[in-house]
C-alpha positions in Angstrom: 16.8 3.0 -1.1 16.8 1.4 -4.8 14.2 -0.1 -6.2 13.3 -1.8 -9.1 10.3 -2.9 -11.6 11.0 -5.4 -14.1 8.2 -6.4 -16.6 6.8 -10.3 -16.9 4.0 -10.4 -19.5 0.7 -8.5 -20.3 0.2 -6.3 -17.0 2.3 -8.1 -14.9 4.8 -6.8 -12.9 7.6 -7.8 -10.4 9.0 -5.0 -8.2 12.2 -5.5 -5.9 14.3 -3.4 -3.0 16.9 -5.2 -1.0 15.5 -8.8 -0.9 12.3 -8.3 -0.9 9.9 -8.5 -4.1 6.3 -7.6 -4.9 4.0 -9.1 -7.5 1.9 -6.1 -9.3 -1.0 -6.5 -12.2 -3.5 -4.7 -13.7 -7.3 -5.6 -12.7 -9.0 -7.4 -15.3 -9.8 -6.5 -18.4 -6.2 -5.1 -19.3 -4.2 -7.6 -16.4 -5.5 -10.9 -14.3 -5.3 -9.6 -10.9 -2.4 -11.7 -9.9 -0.7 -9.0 -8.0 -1.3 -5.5 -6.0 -1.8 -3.0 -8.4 0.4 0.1 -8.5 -2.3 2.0 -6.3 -3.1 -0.5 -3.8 0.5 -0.4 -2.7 0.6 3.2 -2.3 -2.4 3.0 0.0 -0.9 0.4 1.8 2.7 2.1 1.7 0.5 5.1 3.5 -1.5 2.7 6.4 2.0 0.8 6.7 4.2 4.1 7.6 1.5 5.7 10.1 1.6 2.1 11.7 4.9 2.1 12.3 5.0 5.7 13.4 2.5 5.4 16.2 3.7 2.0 17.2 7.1 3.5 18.0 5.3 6.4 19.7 3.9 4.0 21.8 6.6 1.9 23.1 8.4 4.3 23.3 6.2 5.8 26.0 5.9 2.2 27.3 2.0 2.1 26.4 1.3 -1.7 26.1 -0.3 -2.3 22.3 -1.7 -5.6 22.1 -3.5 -5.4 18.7 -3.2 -2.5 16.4 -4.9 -2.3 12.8 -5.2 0.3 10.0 -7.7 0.2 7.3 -7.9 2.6 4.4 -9.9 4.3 2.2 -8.9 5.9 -0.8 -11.7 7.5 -2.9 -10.1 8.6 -6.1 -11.1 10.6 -9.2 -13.0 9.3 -12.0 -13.1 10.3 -15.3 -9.8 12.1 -15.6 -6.6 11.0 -16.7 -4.4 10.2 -14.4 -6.3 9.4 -11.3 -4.7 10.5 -8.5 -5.9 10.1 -5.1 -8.7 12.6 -4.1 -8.9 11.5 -0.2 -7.6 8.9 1.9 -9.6 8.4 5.0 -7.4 6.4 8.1 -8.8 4.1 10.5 -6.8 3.1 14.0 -7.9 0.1 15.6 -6.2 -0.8 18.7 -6.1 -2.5 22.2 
């Protein structure tokens, strides 16, 4: 996999691999929110792989899915520099 970030103006950020591109900013003060932010894709990177992971887990024991949702929640830390991600807490919907 290559991937690539290539800088528009202010905060605002365009990230490719293969065809595919994502629109990243900073939240307002520093950027106008007109993208994901850097963070908010790793969350969703996180919520998108265990997905897929138990959605091939089951078809391939031939469970029948007919809705399947994860939400996250990322509680990070405050007041230190970087903030990194403290917890994530997953939550599997399904029918």
């Amino acid at each position: 996999m290559k991937t690539s970030v290539s800088w528009k103006s202010n905060m605002s950020f365009n990230g490719l691999c293969d065809q595919n591109a994502v629109a990243m900013d900073a939240k307002p003060p520093l950027g106008k929110a007109d993208g994901f932010t850097p963070k908010e894709l790793v969350a969703l990177g996180i919520s998108g792989c265990t997905a897929m992971d138990v959605i091939a887990l089951l078809k391939k024991f031939k469970q029948e899915v007919k809705k399947f949702d994860v939400e996250s929640e990322v509680v990070g830390t405050k007041g230190s520099y970087p903030e990194i991600f403290a917890s994530v807490h997953l939550t599997f919907k399904a029918e």
